[in-house]
C-alpha positions in Angstrom: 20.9 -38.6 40.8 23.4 -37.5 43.4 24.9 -34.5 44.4 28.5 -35.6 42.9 26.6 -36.7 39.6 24.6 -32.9 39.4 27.8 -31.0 39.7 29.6 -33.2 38.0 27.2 -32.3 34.4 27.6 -28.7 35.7 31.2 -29.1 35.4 31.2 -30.6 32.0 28.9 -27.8 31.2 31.3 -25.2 33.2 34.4 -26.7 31.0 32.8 -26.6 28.1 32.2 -22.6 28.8 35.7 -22.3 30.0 37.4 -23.7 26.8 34.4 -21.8 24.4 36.1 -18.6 26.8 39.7 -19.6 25.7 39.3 -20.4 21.5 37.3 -16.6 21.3 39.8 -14.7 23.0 42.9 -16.3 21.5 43.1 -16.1 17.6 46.2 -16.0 15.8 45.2 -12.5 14.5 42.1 -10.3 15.5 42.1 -9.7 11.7 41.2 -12.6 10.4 38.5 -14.5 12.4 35.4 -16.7 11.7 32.5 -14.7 11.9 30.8 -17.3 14.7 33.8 -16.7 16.8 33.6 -13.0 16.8 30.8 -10.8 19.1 27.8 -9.3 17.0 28.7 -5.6 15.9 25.7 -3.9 18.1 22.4 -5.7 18.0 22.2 -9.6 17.5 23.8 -12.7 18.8 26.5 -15.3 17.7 27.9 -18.3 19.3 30.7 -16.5 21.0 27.9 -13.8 22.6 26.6 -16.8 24.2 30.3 -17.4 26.1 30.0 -15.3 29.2 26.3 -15.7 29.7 27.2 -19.1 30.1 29.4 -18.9 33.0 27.8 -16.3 35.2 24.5 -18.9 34.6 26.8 -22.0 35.6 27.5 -19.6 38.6 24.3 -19.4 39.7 23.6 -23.1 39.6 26.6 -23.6 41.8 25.6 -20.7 44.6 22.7 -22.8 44.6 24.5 -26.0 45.9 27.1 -24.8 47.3 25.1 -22.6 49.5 21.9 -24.5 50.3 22.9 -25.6 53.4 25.3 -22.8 54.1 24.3 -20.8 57.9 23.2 -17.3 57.7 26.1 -16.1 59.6 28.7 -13.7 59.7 31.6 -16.5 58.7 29.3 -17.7 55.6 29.0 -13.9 54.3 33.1 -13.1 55.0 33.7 -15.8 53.1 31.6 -14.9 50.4 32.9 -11.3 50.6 36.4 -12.5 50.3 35.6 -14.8 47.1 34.3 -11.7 45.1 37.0 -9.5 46.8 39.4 -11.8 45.3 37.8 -12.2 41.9 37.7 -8.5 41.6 41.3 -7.9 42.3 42.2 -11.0 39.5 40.5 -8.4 36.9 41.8 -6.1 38.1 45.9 -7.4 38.4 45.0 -8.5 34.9 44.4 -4.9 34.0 47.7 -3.4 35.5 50.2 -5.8 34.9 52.8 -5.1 32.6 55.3 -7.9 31.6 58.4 -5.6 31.8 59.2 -2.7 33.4 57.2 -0.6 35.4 55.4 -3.7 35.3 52.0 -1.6 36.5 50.2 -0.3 33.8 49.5 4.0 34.2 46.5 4.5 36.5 45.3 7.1 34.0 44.4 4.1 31.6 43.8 1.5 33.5 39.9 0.1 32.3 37.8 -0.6 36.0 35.1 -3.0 34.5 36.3 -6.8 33.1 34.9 -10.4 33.0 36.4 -11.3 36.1 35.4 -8.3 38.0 31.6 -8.6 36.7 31.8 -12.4 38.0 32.7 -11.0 41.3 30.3 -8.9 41.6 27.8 -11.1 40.6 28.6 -13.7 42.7 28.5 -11.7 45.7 24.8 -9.8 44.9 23.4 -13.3 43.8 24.8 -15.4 46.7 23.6 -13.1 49.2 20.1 -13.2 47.7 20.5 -17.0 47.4 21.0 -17.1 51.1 18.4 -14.6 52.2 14.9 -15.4 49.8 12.9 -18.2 48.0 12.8 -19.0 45.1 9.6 -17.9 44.2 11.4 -13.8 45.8 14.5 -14.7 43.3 12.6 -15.1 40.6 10.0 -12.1 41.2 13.6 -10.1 41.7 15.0 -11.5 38.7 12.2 -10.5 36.7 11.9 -6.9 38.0 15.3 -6.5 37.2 14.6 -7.7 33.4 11.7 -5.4 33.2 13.1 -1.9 34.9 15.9 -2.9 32.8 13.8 -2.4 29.6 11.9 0.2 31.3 14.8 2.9 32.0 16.7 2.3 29.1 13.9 2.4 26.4 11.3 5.2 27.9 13.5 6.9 31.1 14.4 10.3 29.6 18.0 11.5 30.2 18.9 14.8 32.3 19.3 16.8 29.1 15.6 15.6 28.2 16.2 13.7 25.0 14.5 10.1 24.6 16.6 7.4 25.3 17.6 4.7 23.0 19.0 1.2 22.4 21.7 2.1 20.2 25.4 2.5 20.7 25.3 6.2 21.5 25.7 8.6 24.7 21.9 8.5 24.5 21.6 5.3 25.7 21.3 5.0 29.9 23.8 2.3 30.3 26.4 4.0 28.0 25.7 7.5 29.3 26.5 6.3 33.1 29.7 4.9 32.3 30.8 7.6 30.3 29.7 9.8 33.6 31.2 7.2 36.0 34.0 5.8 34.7 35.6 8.1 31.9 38.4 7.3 30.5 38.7 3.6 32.8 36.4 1.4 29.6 37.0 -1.2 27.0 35.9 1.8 24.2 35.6 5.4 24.4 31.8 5.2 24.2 31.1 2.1 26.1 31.7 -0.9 28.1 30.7 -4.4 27.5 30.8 -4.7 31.9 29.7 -1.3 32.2 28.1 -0.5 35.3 24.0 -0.4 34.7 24.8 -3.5 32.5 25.2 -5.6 35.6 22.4 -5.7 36.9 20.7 -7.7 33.9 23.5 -9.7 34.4 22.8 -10.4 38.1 19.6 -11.8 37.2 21.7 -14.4 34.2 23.3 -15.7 37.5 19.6 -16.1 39.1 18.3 -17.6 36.7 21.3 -20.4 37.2 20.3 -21.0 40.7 16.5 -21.5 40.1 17.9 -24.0 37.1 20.0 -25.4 40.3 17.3 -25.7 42.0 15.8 -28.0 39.5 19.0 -30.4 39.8 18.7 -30.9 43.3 15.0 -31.2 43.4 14.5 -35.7 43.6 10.9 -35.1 42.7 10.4 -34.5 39.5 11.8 -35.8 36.1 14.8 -33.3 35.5 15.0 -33.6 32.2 11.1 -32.5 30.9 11.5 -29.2 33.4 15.0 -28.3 31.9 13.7 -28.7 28.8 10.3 -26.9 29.3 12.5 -24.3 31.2 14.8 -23.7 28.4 11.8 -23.7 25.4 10.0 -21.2 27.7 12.9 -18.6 27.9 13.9 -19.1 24.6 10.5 -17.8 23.2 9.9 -14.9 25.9 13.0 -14.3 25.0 13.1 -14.1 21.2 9.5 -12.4 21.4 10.7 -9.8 24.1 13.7 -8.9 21.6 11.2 -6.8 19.8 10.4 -4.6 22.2 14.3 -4.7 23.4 16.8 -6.4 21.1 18.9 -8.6 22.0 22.6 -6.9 22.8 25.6 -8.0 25.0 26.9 -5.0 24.6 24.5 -3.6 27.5 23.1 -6.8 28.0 19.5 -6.4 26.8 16.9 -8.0 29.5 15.6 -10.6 26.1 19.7 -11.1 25.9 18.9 -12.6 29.3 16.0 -14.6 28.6 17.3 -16.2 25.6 21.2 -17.3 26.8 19.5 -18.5 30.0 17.3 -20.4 27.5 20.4 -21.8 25.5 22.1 -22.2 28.2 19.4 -24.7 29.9 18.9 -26.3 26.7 22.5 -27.6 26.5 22.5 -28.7 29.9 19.7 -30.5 29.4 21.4 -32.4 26.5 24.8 -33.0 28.7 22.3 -34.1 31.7 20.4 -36.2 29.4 23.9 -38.0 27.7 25.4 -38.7 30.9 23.3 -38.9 33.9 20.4 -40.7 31.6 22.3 -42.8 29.2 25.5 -42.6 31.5 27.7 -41.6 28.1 31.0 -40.7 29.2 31.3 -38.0 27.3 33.0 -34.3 27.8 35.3 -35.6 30.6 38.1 -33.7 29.5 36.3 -30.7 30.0 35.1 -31.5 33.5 38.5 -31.8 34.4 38.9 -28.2 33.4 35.7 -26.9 34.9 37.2 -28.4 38.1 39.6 -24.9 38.4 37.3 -22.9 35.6 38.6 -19.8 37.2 42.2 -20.7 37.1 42.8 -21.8 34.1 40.5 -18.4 33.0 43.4 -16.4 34.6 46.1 -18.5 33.5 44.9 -17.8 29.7 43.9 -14.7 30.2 47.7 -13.5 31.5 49.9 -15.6 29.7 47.9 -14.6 26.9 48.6 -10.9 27.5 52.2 -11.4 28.3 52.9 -13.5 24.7 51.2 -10.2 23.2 53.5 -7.8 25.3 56.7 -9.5 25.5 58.9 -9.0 22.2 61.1 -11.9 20.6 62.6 -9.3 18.5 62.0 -5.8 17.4 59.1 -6.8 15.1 57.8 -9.3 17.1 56.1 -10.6 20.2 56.2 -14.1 21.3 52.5 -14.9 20.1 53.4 -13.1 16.9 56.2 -15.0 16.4 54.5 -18.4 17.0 51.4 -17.6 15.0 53.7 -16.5 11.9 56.3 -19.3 12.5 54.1 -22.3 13.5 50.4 -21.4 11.7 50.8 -19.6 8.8 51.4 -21.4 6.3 50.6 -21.1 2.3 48.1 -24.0 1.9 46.2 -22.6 4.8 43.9 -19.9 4.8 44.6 -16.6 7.4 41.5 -17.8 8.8 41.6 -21.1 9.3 45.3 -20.1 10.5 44.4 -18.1 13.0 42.0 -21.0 14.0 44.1 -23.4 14.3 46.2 -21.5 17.3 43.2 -20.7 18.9 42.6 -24.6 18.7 45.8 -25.5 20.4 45.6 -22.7 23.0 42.6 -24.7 23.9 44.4 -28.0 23.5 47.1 -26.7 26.0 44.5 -25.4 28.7 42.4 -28.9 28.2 45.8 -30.6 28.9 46.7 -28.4 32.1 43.4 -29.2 33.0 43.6 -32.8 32.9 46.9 -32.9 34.8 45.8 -30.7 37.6 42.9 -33.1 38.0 44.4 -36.3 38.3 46.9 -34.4 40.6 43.9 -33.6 42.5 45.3 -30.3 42.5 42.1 -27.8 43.2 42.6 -24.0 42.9 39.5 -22.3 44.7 39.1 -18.7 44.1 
């Protein structure tokens, strides 16, 4: 299979995650949602936990082309500086932007962590790795993260001498050091889902994308049995590690880890297996929006934010008004409602994907 062909399933794959990304963050009302779309409470794991995992793996796989070859030299590491610099400061624009004036949102409450500034500085700890060890070092690093992970949060006893725990409480390590660190700048009083201690589990999601990369561009073996074995193998140390240390995306839980790395293989593997095997043409559309994933992640992400902040009227904003104007209606259930505009924000993106594509219009962050 060629290069072109490997990150072309990785797109499908990336699209897919992209689109998943878009339909959980953009209901008609938070009130009424399908429980699959929504995040477990605490402890646990639904489809849309499975979301972000997803990308910063697909990351990983693409450090792992996209830097194979790359020269261990000063240009190679600005450039990969710059990338996270810039995804960083997306997160963080997203964060301060107001849609009217002052237009910048008051320092004092402005939340530091986000999606797109945990991608960044992923990317930038994992690619740097990438271009510096094996991968027999990435995956000895990977799983010493996973396991002092476990290790400080379940046994490490905090500086006022209680016992740490897994629960959501200032009790547990990865909440207590954001409360220290960041204060008032998180998604919840009490925690943040891109806290600070949090990323380093996820640092070793993104390596466990580039050893699956490796896999892809290895000619030598039959891709399809290692992906597979691959994914069955972190889906059961996964699942059996989760007793020790549930599985939580809330402070991303080393078997959290294991086991979305394991779904995440597993899918590929069946996308790989449809297209590159059978050579179904199937997914396309989202390869044409995993061709500017982080793009059209921004673009939702802040028009998104400005149809909740800008106001039609005195009662309504502009996604208020559509949702009750265009989606509500009596035959149709609130939730299924609040599907449905979901669906077409997805519809839109997959559309805006599709045209910047055939355009040959690529953003790169």
């Amino acid at each position: 299979m060629a290069a072109k062909q490997r990150i072309e399933s990785v797109d499908i794959l990336r699209g897919f995650t992209i689109a998943a990304m878009i339909l959980v963050n953009t209901p008609g009302t938070w009130s009424k949602v399908y429980a699959p779309l929504l995040h477990a409470n605490w402890h646990g794991l639904t489809p849309t936990d499975l979301v972000f995992p997803f990308f910063l793996f697909i990351v990983g796989i693409s450090i792992s082309f996209a830097y194979k070859n790359k020269p261990k030299h000063g240009a190679t590491y600005r450039k990969i500086v710059i990338r996270s610099l810039k995804l960083i400061g997306l997160g963080l624009f997203l964060g301060l932007f107001l849609p009217y004036p002052p237009f910048i949102k008051d320092f004092e409450v402005l939340r530091f962590p986000g999606v797109l500034q945990r991608i960044g500085v992923v990317f930038l700890i994992s690619a740097i790795l990438f271009m510096n060890f094996n991968w027999k070092t990435l995956l000895k690093i990977g799983l010493s993260i996973l396991i002092s992970y476990w290790l400080i949060l379940g046994f490490v006893p905090l500086p006022d001498g209680s016992l740490p725990t897994f629960d959501r409480a200032p009790n547990n390590w990865a909440n207590y050091i954001d409360l220290k660190l960041l204060g008032k700048h998180m998604w919840k009083p009490d925690y943040d889902p891109e806290g600070i201690l949090s990323t380093l589990p996820a640092i070793a999601t993104c390596i466990s994308g580039i050893l699956v990369g490796r896999i892809l561009a290895n000619a030598k073996v039959n891709k399809l049995v290692y992906l597979v074995a691959t994914a069955l193998s972190l889906l059961v140390c996964g699942y059996l590690f989760s007793i020790w240390f549930p599985i939580n995306k809330a402070i991303w839980s080393s078997s959290f880890v294991l086991v979305t790395s394991g779904w995440a293989t597993l899918i590929l593997a069946v996308i790989y297996y449809l297209t590159d095997v059978l050579q179904f043409k199937l997914g396309t559309i989202f390869k044409y929006v995993g061709s500017n994933a982080i793009t059209i992640f921004f673009l939702s992400s802040f028009i998104s934010k400005c149809f909740y902040l800008i106001k039609v009227n005195e009662q309504q904003s502009i996604h208020a008004w559509l949702y009750n104007n265009i989606f509500v209606h009596s035959f149709l259930s609130d939730k299924l409602s609040s599907l449905l505009y979901a669906l077409s924000a997805v519809m839109f993106y997959l559309a805006l994907g599709y045209v910047l594509y055939k355009k040959k219009i690529f953003i790169k962050i």
